[in-house]
GUTI-569112 format. One line per 2 residues: for each residue x, y, z of N, C-alpha, C. Coordinates in pm, whole numbers, plus 50000, padded with zeros to 5 digits. Example, Ala and Ser with C-alpha at 12.3 -4.5 7.8 and 13.67 -1.06 7.14 Angstrom:
BEGIN
51319 49431 50780 51230 49550 50780 51320 49670 50780  51285 49775 50708 51367 49894 50714 51290 50003 50787 .
***
This chain:
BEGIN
83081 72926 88405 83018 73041 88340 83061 73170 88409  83046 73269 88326 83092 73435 88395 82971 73466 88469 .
83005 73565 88549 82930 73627 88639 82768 73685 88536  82894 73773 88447 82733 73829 88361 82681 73703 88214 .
82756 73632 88226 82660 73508 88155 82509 73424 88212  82587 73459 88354 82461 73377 88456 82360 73471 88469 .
82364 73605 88418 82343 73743 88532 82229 73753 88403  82239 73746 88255 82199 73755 88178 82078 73628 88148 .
82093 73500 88198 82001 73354 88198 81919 73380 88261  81978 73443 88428 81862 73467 88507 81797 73590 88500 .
81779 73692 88396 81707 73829 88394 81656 73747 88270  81640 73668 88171 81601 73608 88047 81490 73509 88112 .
81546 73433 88202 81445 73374 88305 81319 73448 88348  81355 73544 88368 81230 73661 88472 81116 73701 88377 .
81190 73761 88253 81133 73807 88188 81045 73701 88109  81057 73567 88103 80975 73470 88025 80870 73453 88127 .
80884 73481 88258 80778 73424 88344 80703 73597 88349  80737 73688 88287 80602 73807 88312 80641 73884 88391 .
80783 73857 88447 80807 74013 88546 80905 74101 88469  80889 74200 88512 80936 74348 88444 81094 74376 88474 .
81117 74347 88580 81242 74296 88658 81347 74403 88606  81298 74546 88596 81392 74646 88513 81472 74715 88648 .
81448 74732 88732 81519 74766 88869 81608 74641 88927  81570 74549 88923 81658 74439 89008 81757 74416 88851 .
81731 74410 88678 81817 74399 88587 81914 74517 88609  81892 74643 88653 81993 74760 88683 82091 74743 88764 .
82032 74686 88874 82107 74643 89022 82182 74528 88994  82182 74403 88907 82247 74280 88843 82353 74399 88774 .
82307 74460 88682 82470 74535 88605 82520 74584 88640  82482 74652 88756 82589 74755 88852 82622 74625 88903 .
82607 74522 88974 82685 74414 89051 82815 74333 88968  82764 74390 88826 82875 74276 88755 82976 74395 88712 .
82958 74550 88690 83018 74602 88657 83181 74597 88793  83103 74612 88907 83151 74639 88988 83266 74487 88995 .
83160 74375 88995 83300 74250 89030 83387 74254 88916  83368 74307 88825 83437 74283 88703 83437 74179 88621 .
83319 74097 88594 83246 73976 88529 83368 73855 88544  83395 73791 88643 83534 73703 88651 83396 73596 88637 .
83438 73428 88617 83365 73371 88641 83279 73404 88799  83174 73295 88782 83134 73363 88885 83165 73236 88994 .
83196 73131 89001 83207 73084 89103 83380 73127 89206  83440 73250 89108 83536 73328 89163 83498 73482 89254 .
83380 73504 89270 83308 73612 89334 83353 73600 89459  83423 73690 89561 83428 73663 89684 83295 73668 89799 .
83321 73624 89902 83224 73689 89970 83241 73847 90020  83390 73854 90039 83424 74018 90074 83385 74078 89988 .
83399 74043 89855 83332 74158 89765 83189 74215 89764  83177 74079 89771 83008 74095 89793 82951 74223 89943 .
83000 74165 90005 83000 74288 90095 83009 74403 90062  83143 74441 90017 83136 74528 89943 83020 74610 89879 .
82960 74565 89800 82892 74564 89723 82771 74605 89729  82710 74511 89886 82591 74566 89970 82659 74689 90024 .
82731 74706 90077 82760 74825 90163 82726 74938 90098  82799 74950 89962 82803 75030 89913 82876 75184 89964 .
82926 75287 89898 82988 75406 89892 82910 75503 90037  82838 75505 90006 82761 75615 90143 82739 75519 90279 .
82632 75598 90344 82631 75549 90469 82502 75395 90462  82514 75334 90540 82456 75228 90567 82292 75224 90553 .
82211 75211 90454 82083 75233 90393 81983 75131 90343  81869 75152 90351 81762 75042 90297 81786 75021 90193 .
81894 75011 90104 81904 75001 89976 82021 74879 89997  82090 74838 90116 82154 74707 90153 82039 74597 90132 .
81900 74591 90174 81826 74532 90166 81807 74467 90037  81782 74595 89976 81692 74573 89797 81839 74531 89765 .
81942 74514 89756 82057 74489 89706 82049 74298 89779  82028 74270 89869 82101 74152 89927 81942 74056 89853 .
81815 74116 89853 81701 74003 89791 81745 74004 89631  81796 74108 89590 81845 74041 89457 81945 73953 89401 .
82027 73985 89476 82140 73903 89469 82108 73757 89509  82089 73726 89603 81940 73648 89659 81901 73545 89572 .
81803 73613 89489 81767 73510 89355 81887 73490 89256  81956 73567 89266 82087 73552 89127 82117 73400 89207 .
82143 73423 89329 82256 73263 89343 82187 73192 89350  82034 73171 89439 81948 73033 89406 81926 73024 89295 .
81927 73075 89145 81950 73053 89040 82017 72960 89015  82166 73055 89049 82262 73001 89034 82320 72818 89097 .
82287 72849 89234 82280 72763 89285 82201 72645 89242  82097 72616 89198 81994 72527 89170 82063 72447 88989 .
82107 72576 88932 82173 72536 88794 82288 72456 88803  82361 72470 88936 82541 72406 88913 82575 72508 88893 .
82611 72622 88880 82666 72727 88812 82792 72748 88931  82760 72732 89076 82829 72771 89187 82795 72674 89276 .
82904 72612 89370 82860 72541 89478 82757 72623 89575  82756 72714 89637 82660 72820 89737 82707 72977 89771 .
82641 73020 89789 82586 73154 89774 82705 73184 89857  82801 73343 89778 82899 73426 89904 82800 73546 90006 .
82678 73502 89951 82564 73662 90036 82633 73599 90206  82640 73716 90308 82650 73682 90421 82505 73639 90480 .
82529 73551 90597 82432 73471 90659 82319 73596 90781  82401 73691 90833 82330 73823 90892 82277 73939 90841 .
82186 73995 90868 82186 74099 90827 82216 74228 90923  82280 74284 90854 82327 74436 90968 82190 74483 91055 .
82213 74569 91140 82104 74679 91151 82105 74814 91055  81980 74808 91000 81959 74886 90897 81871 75002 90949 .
81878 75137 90905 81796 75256 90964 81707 75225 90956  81623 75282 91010 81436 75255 91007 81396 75327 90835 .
81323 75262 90796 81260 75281 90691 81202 75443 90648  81249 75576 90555 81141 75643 90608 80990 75661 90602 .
80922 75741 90655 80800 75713 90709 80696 75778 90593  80624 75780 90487 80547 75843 90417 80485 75948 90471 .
80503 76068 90378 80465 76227 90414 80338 76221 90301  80242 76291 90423 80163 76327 90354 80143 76539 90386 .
80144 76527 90177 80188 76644 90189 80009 76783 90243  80033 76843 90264 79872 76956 90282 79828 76971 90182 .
79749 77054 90134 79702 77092 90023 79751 77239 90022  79801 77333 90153 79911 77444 90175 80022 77394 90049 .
80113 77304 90116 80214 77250 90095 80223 77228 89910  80098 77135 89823 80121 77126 89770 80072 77237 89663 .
80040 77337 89676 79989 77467 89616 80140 77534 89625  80195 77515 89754 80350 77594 89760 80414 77494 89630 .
80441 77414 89615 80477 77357 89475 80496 77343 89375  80355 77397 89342 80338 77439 89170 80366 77550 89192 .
80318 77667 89263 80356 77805 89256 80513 77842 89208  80655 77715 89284 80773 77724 89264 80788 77659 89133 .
80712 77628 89090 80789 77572 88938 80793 77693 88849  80721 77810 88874 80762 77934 88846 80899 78012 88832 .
80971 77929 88930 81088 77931 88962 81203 77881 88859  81163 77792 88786 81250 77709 88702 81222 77768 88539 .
81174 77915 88540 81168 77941 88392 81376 77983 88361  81374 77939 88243 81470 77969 88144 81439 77991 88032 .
81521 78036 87985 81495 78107 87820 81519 77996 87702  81593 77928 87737 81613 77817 87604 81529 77710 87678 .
81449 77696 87746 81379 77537 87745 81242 77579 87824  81154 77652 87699 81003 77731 87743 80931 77630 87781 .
80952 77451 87750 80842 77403 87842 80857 77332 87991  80954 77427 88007 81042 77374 88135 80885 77386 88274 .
80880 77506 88317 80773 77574 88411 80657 77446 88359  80582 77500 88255 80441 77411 88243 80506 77247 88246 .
80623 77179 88225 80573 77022 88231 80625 77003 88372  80690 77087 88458 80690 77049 88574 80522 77071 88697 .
80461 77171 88639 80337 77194 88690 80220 77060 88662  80261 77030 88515 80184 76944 88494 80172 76795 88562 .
80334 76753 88567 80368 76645 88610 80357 76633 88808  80305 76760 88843 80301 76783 89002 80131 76752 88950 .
80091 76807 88896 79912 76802 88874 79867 76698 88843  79912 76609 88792 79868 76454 88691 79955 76364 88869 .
80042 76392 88951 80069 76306 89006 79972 76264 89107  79900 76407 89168 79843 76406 89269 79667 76379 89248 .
79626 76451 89076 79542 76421 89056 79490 76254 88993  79585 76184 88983 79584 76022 88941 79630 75940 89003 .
79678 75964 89111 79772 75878 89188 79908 75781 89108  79990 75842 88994 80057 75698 88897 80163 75719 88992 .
80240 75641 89006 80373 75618 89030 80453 75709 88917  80573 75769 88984 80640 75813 88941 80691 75805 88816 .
80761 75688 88800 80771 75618 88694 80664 75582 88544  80563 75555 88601 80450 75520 88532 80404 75634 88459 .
80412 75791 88502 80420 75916 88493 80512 75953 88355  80623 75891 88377 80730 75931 88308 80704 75833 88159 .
80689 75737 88167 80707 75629 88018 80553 75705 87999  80488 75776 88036 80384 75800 87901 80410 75846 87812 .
80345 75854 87670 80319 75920 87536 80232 75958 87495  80216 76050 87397 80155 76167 87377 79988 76093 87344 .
80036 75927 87264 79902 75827 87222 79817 75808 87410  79905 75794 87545 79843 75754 87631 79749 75851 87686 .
79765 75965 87632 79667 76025 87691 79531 76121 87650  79468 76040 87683 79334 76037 87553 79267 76131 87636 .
79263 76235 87600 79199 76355 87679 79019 76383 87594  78991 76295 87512 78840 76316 87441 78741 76256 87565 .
78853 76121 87573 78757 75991 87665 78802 76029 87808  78906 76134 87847 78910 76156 87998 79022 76039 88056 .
79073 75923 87998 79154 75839 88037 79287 75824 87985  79328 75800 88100 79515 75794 88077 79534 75648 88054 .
79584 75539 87977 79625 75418 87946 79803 75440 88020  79798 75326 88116 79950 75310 88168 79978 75132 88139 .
80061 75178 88047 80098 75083 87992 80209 74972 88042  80207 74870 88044 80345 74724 88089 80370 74756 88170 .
80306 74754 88352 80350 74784 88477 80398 74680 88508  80404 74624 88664 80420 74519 88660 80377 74396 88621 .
80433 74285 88605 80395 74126 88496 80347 74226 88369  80372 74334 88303 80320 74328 88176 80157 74360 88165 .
80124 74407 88275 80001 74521 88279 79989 74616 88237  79865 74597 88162 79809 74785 88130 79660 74811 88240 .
79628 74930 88257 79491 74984 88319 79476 75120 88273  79374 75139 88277 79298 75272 88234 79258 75370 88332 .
79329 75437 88348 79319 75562 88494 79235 75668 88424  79125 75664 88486 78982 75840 88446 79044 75944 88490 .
79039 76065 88430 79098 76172 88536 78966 76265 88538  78970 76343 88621 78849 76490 88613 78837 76588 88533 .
78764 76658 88500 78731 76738 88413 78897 76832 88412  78936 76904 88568 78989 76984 88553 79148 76948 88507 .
79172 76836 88571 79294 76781 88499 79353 76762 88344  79234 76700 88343 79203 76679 88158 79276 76798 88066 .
79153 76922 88138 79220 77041 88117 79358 77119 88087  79415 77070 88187 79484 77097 88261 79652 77030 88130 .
79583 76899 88143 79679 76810 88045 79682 76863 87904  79534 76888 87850 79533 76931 87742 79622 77070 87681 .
79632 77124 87802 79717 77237 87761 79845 77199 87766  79885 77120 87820 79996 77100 87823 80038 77037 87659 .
79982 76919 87671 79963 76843 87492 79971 76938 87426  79900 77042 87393 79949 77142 87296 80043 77192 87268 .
80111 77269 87392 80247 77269 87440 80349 77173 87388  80340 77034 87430 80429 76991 87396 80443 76906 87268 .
80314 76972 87174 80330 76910 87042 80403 77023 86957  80441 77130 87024 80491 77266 86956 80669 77233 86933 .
80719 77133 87010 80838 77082 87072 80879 76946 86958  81014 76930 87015 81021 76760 86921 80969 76676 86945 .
80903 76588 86833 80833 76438 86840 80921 76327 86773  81053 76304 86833 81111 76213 86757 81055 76039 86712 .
80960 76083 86781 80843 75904 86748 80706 75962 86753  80691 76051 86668 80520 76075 86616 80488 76047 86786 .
80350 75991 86716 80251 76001 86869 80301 75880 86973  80368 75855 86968 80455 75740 87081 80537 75792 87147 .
80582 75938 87121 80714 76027 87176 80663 76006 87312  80762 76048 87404 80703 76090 87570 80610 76208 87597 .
80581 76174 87697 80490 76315 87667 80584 76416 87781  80641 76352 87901 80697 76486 87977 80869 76419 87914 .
80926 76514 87829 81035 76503 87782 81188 76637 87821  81270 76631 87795 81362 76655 87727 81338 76818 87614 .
81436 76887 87621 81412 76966 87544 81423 76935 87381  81544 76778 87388 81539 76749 87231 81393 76635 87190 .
81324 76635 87335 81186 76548 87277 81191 76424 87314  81333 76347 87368 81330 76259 87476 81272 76254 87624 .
81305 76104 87662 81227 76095 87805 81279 76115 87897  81246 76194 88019 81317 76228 88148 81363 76125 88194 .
81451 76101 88235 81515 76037 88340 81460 76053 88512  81420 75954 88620 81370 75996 88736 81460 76078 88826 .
81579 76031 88825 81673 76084 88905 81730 76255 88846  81699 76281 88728 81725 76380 88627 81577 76505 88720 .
81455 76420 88736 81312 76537 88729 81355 76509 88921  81385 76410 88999 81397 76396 89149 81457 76502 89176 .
81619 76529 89091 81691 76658 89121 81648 76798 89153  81539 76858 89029 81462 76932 89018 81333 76923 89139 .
81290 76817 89132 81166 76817 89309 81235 76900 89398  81392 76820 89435 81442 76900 89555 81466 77023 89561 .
81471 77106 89428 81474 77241 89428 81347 77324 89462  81218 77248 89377 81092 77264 89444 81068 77285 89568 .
81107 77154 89640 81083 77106 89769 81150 77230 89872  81253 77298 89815 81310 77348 89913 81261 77454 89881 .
81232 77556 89762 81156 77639 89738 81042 77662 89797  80967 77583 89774 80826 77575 89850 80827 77566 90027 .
80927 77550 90065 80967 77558 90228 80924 77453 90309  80937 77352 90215 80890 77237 90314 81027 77152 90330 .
81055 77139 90461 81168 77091 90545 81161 76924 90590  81240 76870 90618 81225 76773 90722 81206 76776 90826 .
81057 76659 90818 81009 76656 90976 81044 76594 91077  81048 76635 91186 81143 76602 91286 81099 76428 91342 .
81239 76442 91358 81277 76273 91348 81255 76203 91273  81277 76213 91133 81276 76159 90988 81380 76255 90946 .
81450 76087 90904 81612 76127 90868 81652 76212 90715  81522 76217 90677 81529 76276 90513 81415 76361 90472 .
81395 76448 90405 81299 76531 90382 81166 76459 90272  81055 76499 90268 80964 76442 90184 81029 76408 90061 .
80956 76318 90005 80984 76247 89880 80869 76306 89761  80918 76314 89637 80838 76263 89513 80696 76220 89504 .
80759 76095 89549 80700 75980 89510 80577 75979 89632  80636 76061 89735 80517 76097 89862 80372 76174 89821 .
80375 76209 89719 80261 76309 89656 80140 76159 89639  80191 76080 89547 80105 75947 89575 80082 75903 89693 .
80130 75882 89795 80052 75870 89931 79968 75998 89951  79992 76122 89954 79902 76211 89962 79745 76176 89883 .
79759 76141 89740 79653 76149 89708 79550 76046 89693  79623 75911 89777 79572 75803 89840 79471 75846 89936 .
79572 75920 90029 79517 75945 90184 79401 76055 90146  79407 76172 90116 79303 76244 90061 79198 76218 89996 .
79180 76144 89904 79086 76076 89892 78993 76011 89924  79073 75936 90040 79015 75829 90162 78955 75961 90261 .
79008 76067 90266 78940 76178 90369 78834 76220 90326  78832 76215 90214 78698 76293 90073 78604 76162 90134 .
78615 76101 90094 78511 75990 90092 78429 75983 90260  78537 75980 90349 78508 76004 90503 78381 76107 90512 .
78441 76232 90419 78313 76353 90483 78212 76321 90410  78228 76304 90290 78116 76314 90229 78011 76146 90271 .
78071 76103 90414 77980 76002 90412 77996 75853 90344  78081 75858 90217 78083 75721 90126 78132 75619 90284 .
78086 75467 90191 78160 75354 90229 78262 75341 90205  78355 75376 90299 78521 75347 90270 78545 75263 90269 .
78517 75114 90370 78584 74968 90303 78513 74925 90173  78406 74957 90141 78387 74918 89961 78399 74982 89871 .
78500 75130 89899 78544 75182 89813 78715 75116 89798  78746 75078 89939 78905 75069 89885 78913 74975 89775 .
78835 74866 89727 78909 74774 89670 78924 74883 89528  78792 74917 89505 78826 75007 89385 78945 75116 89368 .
78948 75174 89480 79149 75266 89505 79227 75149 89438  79233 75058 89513 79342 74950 89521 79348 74950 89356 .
79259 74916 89293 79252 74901 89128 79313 75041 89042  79239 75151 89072 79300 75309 89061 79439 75305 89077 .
79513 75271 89168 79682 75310 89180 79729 75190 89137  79692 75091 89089 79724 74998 89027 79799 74868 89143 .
79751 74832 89265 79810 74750 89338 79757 74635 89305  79828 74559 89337 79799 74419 89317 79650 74393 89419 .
79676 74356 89542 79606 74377 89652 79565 74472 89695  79459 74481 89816 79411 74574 89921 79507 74625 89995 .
79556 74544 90025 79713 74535 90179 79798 74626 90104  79807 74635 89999 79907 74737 89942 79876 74866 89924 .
79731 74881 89939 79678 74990 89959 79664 75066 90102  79605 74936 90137 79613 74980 90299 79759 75030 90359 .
79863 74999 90354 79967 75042 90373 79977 75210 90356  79956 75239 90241 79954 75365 90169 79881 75459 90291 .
79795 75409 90346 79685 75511 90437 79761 75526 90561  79854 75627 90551 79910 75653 90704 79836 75697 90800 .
79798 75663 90908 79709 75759 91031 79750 75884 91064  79721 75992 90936 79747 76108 90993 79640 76189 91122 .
79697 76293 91135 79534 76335 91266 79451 76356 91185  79450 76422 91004 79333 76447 90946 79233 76285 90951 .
79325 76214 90923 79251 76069 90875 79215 76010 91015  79290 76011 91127 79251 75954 91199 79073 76054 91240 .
79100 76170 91235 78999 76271 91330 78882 76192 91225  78873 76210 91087 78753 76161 90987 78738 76031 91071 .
78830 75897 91033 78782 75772 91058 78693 75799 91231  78770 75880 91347 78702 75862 91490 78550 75924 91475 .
78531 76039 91373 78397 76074 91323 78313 75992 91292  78367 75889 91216 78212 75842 91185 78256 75709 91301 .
78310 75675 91362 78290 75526 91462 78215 75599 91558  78211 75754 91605 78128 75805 91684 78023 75824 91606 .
77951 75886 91496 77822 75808 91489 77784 75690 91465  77882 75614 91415 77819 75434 91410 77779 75445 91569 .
77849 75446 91679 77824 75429 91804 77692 75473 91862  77689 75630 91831 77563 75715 91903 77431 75616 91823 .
77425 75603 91703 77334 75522 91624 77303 75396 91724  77409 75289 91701 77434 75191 91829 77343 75230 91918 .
77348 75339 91999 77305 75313 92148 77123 75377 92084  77109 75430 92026 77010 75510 91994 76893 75362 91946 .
76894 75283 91881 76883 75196 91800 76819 75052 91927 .
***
């Protein structure tokens, strides 16, 4: 069998068992584009190398490249398709991971203020859907992505809830937002019903000037103009400047600070977060909560009154 015959069984495979598998199916076509679909038990291992290495410098993206490939050959492998896998048996040393920024509430006010920055004359909803899409990120916590595949039907601004639809395995959940967001969205919806709807109420909602859907790497481009606008730099000793996708850890961690002052139970609130950003688990949440000094100073607040209580008691 060819490389992309097998490449195609095993993404047909994934998808019957409930996973979404649209990032590791991207990373399979760039792999076959690249070998040039020869059979596949003709794949070298040098190529393969290749392949992980990739064009730039040496990156966590060797990783996400070598677990996919990964399952392609125990696929493969388990079918007959190939005697055994060309993946190499080591793995390099890979940079340290970077570290999640959590942005201020300075920081992210400098943000929207710069999308001010991005008016043009032929594409008037340029300014408001970048404001919006900074406002809906931080005020809902969605993933980036999750952000982007909405439509104009997901967002039910009567009932206050956003529907995010086929996440991972083919999940939907219902994210509440606040009064002011709502708001906030609603103006925008107006806005962008003034624009093209090439699919009635299913269109995207943050689109394209012809009414199509952004692309991530297309709106990422634009962050970094933000990002640098707004004057927020890389922090020292982190090899790359804040991310995107870092605004969702922000409004993880903030939250968890909200809850700190105002007193709530934070371990019987997380499971409910955990449900809100849509994680599978707790642990995936917990991750999200970096020990900044704000979070750490809240969490040492209240273990010093659990304590003084303690001794008082």
């Amino acid at each position: 069998m060819t490389l992309g015959e097998v490449i195609d069984a095993y993404v047909a495979l994934q998808r019957a068992r409930g996973v979404r598998f649209e990032g590791a199916r991207a990373l399979l076509s760039q792999f076959r584009r690249e070998m040039g679909d020869p059979p596949i038990d003709h794949v070298s291992a040098e190529a393969v190398v290749t392949f992980l290495q990739g064009r730039g410098a040496l990156s966590a993206t060797w990783l996400l490249k070598y677990r996919v490939l990964s399952g392609l050959y125990r696929f493969a492998v388990g079918r007959g398709h190939v005697d055994k896998s060309p993946l190499p048996m080591a793995t390099p040393k890979l940079p340290l991971q970077q570290t999640p920024y959590v942005y201020s509430n300075d920081e992210l006010r400098r943000l929207l203020a710069a999308t001010s920055s991005l008016h043009v004359a032929h594409s008037p909803l340029r300014v408001a859907m970048y404001r919006t899409l900074l406002l809906l990120l931080y005020g809902s916590g969605l993933r980036i992505g999750e952000a982007l595949r909405l439509t104009l039907r997901d967002v039910d601004l009567g009932e206050g809830v956003i529907t995010i639809r086929d996440t991972k395995f083919y999940k939907s959940r219902l994210v509440p937002v606040g009064p002011k967001l709502a708001q906030e969205l609603a103006a925008f919806a107006t806005l962008r019903r003034r624009h093209p709807l090439p699919d009635g109420e299913v269109s995207r909602f943050f689109t394209t000037r012809a009414g199509r859907g952004c692309s991530y790497d297309a709106i990422n481009i634009v962050f970094q103009r933000l990002r640098h606008a707004a004057g927020i730099v890389c922090p020292p000793g982190e090899p790359r400047p804040p991310r995107l996708h870092d605004i969702r850890h922000t409004a993880a961690v903030h939250r968890v600070i909200a809850w700190y002052r105002s007193g709530q139970d934070v371990q019987r609130l997380l499971p409910q977060l955990a449900t809100y950003l849509g994680h599978k688990d707790i642990n995936s949440t917990q991750r999200y909560l970096q020990m900044t000094p704000e979070l750490l100073h809240e969490a040492s607040q209240r273990f010093a009154s659990y304590s003084q209580w303690g001794q008082l008691s």
